[in-house]
C-alpha positions in Angstrom: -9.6 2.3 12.3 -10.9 0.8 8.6 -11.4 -2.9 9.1 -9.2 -3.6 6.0 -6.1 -2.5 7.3 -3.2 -4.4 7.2 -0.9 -4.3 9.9 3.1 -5.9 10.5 3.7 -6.5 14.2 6.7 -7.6 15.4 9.0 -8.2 18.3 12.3 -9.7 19.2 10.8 -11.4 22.4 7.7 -12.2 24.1 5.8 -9.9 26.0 2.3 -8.9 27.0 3.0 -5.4 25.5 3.6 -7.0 21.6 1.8 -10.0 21.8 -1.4 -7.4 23.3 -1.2 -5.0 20.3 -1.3 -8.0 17.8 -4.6 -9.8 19.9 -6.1 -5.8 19.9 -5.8 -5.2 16.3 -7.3 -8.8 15.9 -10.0 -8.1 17.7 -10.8 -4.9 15.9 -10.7 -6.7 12.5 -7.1 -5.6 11.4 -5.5 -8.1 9.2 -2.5 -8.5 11.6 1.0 -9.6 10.6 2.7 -11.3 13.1 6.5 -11.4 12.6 9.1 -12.2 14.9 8.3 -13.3 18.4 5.0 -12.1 17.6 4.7 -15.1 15.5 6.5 -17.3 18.0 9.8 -17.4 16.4 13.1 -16.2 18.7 14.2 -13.4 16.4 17.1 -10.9 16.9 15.4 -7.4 17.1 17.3 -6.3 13.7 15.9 -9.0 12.2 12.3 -8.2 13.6 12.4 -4.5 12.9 13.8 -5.9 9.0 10.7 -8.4 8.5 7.8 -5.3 9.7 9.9 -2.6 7.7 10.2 -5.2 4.5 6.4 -5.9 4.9 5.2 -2.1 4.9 8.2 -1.0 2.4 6.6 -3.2 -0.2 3.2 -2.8 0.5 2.3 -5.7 1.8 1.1 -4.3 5.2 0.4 -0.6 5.1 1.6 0.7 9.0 4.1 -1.6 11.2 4.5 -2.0 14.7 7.9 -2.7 16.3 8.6 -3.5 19.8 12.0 -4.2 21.9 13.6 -3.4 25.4 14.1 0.4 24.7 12.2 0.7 21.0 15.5 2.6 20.4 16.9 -0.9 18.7 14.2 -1.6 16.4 13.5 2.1 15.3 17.2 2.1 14.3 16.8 -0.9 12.1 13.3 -0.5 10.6 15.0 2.7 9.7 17.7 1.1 7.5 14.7 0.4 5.2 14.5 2.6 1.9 10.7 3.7 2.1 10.1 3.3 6.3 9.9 5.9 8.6 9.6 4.5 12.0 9.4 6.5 14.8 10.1 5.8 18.7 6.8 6.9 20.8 6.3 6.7 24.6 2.8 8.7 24.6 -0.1 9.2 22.1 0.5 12.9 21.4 3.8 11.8 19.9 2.8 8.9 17.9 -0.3 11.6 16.4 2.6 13.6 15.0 4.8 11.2 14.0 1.8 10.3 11.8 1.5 14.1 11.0 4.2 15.4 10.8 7.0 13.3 10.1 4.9 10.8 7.7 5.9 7.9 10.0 4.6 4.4 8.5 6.2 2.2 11.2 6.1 2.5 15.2 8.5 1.7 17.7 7.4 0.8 20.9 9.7 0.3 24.0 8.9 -2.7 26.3 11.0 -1.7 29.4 8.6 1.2 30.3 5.3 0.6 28.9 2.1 -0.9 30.3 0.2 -3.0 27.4 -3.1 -0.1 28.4 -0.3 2.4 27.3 0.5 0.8 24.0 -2.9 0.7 23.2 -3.2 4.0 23.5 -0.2 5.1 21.5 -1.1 2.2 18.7 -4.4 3.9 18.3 -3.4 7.4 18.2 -0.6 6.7 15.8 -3.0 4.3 13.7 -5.7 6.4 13.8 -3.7 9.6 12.4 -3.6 9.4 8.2 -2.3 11.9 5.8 1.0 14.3 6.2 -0.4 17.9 7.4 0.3 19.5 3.9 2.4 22.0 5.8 4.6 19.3 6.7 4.5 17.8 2.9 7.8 19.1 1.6 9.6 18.6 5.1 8.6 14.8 4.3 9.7 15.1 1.0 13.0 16.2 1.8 13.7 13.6 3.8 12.2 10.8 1.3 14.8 12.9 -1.4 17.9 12.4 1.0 17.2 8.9 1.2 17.1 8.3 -2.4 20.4 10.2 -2.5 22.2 7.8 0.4 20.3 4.8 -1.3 22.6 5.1 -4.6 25.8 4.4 -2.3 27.7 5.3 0.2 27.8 8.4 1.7 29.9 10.9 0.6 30.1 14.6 2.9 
């Protein structure tokens, strides 16, 4: 992982799972940014996923991490985010290809099931993955062209 990185974290509670990836990207000299619970703030998990998907949108950070009960919550949200692609993983296989394939920028991680060893894992696999297998390129592209197309207004089928 390049020690320059910038990373969003954020949760919509406590937990060892969130507040362990922040400490762990810390450690490894990631320039972490805590949102959320992560920070210490009570924060409804829309409103977490909307701070880490803003942050990564923008540029500010350039990969997110967001955490809730089932992950499915803050996936949802961070999805409602012109320029994010989050992606819900439960293993590290998953998270490599939502990197790969899919283009993902922003993680959901689910706190019900998880140990913090296993989110380690999956933060690491899914941070260590860069670049959209050029087979995958113009899948990605569709998808970023179909969200242009929604962003003008409301959909219309």
């Amino acid at each position: 992982m390049p020690p320059t990185r910038r990373v969003a974290v954020g949760s919509d509670t406590r937990h060892d799972i969130a507040d362990g990836v922040a400490a762990y990207l810390e450690d490894r000299g990631v320039a972490v940014i805590r949102c959320g619970a992560v920070s210490g703030d009570a924060t409804p998990w829309p409103e977490a996923a909307e701070q880490v998907a803003r942050l990564v949108a923008q540029g500010a950070a350039d990969a997110g991490v967001v955490c809730c009960w089932t992950g499915t919550g803050v996936s949802i949200a961070a999805n409602k985010v012109p320029g994010v692609r989050a992606a819900l993983c439960a293993d590290e296989e998953t998270a490599r290809a939502a990197r790969r394939w899919n283009g993902a920028n922003v993680l959901a991680l689910g706190l019900v099931h998880g140990t913090p060893d296993l989110a380690l894992r999956i933060v690491d696999a899914f941070l260590d993955t860069d670049g959209v297998d050029p087979d995958e390129a113009p899948n990605v592209e569709r998808v970023t062209a179909m969200e242009r197309r929604y962003r003008s207004g409301p959909a219309t089928f």
